[in-house]
C-alpha positions as CSV (number, residue, x, y, z in Angstrom):
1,X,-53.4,-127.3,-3.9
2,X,-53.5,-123.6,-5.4
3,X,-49.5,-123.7,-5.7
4,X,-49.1,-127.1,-7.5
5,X,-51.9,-125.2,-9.7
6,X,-49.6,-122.4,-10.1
7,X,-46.7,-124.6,-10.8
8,X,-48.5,-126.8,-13.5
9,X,-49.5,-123.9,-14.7
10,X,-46.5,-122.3,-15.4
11,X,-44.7,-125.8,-16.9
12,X,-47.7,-126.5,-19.5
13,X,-48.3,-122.4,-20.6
14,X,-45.0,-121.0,-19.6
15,X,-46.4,-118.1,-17.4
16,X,-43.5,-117.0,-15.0
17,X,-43.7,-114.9,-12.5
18,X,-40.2,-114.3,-12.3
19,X,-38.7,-110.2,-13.4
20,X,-36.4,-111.9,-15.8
21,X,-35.2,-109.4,-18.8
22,X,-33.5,-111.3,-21.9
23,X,-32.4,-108.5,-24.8
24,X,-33.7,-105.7,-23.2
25,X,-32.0,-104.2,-20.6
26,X,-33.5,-103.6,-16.8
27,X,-33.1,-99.7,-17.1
28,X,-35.2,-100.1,-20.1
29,X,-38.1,-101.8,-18.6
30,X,-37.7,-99.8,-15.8
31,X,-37.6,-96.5,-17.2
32,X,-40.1,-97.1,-19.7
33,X,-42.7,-97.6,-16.7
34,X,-42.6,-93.9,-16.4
35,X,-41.0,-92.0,-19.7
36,X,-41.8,-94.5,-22.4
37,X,-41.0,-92.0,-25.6
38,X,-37.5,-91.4,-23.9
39,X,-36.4,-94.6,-23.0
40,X,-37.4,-95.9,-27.0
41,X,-35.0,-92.3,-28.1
42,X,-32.7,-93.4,-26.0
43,X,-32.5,-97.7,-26.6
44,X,-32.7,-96.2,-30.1
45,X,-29.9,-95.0,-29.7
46,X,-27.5,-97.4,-28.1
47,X,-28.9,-99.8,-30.6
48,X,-30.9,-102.1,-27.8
49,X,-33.7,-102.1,-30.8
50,X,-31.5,-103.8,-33.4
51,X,-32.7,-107.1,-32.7
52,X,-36.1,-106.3,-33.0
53,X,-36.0,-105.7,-36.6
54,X,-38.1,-102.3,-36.2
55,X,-38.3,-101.2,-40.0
56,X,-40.4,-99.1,-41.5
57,X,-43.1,-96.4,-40.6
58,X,-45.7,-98.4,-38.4
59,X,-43.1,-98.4,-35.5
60,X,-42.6,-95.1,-36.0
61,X,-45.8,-94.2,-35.9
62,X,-46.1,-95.9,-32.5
63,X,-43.1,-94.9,-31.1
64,X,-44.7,-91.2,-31.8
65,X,-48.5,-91.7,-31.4
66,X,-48.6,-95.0,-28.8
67,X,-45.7,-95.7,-27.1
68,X,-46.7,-97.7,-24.7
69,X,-48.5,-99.9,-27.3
70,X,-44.9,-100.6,-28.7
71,X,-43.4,-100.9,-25.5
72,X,-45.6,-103.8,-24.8
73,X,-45.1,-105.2,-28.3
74,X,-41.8,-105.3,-27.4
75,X,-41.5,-106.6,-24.1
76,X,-43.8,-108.9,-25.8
77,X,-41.1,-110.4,-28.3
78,X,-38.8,-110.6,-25.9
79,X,-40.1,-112.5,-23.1
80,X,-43.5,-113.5,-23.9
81,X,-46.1,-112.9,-21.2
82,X,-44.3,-112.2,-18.1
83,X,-44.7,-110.1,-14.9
84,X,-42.6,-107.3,-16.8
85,X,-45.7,-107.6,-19.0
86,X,-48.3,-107.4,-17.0
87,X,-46.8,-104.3,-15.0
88,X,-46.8,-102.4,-18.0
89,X,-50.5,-103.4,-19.3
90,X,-51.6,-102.1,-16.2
91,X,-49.8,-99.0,-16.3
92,X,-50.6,-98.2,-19.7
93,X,-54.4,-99.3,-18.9
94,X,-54.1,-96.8,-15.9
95,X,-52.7,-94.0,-18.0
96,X,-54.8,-94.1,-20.7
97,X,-58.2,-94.3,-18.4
98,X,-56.5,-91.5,-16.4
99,X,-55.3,-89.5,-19.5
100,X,-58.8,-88.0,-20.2
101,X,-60.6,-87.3,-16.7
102,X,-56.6,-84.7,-16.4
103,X,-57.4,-82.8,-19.8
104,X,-61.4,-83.0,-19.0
105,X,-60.8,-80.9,-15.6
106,X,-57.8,-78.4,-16.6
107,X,-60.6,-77.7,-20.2
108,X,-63.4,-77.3,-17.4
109,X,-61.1,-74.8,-15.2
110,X,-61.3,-72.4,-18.5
Protein backbone atom coordinates (compact mmCIF):
# COMPACT_ATOMS: atom_id res chain seq x y z
CA UNK A 1 0.00 0.00 0.00
CA UNK A 2 2.75 2.69 1.04
CA UNK A 3 4.40 2.28 -2.59
CA UNK A 4 1.30 2.58 -4.77
CA UNK A 5 1.09 5.75 -2.33
CA UNK A 6 4.35 6.78 -3.37
CA UNK A 7 3.69 6.13 -7.00
CA UNK A 8 0.33 8.08 -7.09
CA UNK A 9 2.04 10.39 -5.44
CA UNK A 10 4.63 11.09 -7.67
CA UNK A 11 2.13 10.96 -11.06
CA UNK A 12 -0.47 13.58 -9.58
CA UNK A 13 2.45 16.19 -7.82
CA UNK A 14 5.41 15.20 -9.83
CA UNK A 15 7.76 14.49 -6.82
CA UNK A 16 10.62 12.14 -8.06
CA UNK A 17 12.93 10.71 -6.29
CA UNK A 18 15.13 10.16 -9.01
CA UNK A 19 19.08 12.38 -9.13
CA UNK A 20 18.07 13.56 -12.54
CA UNK A 21 20.04 17.01 -13.55
CA UNK A 22 18.47 18.86 -16.78
CA UNK A 23 20.62 22.32 -17.58
CA UNK A 24 22.78 22.09 -14.74
CA UNK A 25 25.47 19.96 -14.92
CA UNK A 26 26.21 16.96 -12.09
CA UNK A 27 29.67 18.56 -11.04
CA UNK A 28 27.54 21.60 -10.31
CA UNK A 29 25.10 20.02 -7.98
CA UNK A 30 27.76 18.15 -6.66
CA UNK A 31 30.22 20.66 -5.95
CA UNK A 32 27.93 23.10 -4.80
CA UNK A 33 26.97 20.68 -1.80
CA UNK A 34 30.32 21.72 -0.37
CA UNK A 35 31.82 25.10 -2.06
CA UNK A 36 28.63 26.81 -3.23
CA UNK A 37 30.38 30.52 -3.95
CA UNK A 38 32.94 28.57 -6.14
CA UNK A 39 30.91 26.41 -8.05
CA UNK A 40 28.39 29.74 -9.04
CA UNK A 41 32.29 31.71 -10.05
CA UNK A 42 32.96 28.96 -11.83
CA UNK A 43 29.31 27.91 -13.83
CA UNK A 44 29.53 31.68 -14.16
CA UNK A 45 32.00 31.29 -16.03
CA UNK A 46 31.57 28.52 -18.49
CA UNK A 47 28.17 30.21 -19.03
CA UNK A 48 25.99 27.14 -17.28
CA UNK A 49 23.92 30.33 -15.79
CA UNK A 50 22.88 31.77 -19.23
CA UNK A 51 19.72 30.05 -19.23
CA UNK A 52 18.67 31.23 -16.08
CA UNK A 53 18.40 34.76 -17.05
CA UNK A 54 20.37 35.98 -13.80
CA UNK A 55 20.24 39.91 -14.43
CA UNK A 56 20.67 42.45 -12.25
CA UNK A 57 21.93 43.07 -8.62
CA UNK A 58 19.54 40.73 -6.43
CA UNK A 59 21.50 37.66 -7.74
CA UNK A 60 24.44 39.19 -7.08
CA UNK A 61 23.66 40.03 -3.95
CA UNK A 62 22.96 36.32 -3.20
CA UNK A 63 25.50 34.89 -5.02
CA UNK A 64 27.70 37.13 -2.35
CA UNK A 65 25.64 37.26 0.82
CA UNK A 66 23.44 33.67 0.47
CA UNK A 67 24.63 31.44 -1.74
CA UNK A 68 23.04 28.62 -0.98
CA UNK A 69 19.72 30.54 -1.09
CA UNK A 70 20.48 30.91 -4.84
CA UNK A 71 21.72 27.63 -5.23
CA UNK A 72 18.39 26.28 -4.30
CA UNK A 73 16.57 28.89 -6.39
CA UNK A 74 18.30 27.51 -9.00
CA UNK A 75 18.12 23.96 -8.68
CA UNK A 76 14.62 25.05 -8.12
CA UNK A 77 14.03 26.31 -11.83
CA UNK A 78 15.60 23.64 -13.11
CA UNK A 79 14.05 20.63 -11.82
CA UNK A 80 11.39 21.62 -9.60
CA UNK A 81 11.36 19.74 -6.23
CA UNK A 82 13.53 16.88 -6.53
CA UNK A 83 15.97 14.76 -4.38
CA UNK A 84 18.82 17.22 -5.67
CA UNK A 85 16.54 19.68 -3.83
CA UNK A 86 15.94 18.31 -0.85
CA UNK A 87 19.82 17.39 -0.33
CA UNK A 88 20.64 20.84 -0.53
CA UNK A 89 17.84 22.24 1.85
CA UNK A 90 19.07 20.06 4.34
CA UNK A 91 22.57 21.03 3.88
CA UNK A 92 22.04 24.59 3.85
CA UNK A 93 19.52 24.07 6.92
CA UNK A 94 22.47 22.22 8.59
CA UNK A 95 25.02 24.87 7.81
CA UNK A 96 23.33 27.66 8.74
CA UNK A 97 22.04 26.13 12.36
CA UNK A 98 25.70 24.98 12.60
CA UNK A 99 27.23 28.34 11.36
CA UNK A 100 26.73 30.13 14.73
CA UNK A 101 27.28 27.54 17.66
CA UNK A 102 31.39 27.47 15.36
CA UNK A 103 31.85 31.46 15.66
CA UNK A 104 29.98 31.33 19.36
CA UNK A 105 32.84 28.91 20.70
CA UNK A 106 36.16 30.21 18.77
CA UNK A 107 34.56 34.20 20.32
CA UNK A 108 34.27 32.31 23.73
CA UNK A 109 37.99 30.77 23.49
CA UNK A 110 39.13 34.68 23.48
Amino acid sequence: MGIATVLWQEAVHGFSLALISHRLPFWFLVFALFLPRVSLAVAWFQGVLIPFHLVGWVPLIFAILLPRALVLYLIYLDQGLSLWFVIHLVVAILVWMGGGHTYRSRRGDL
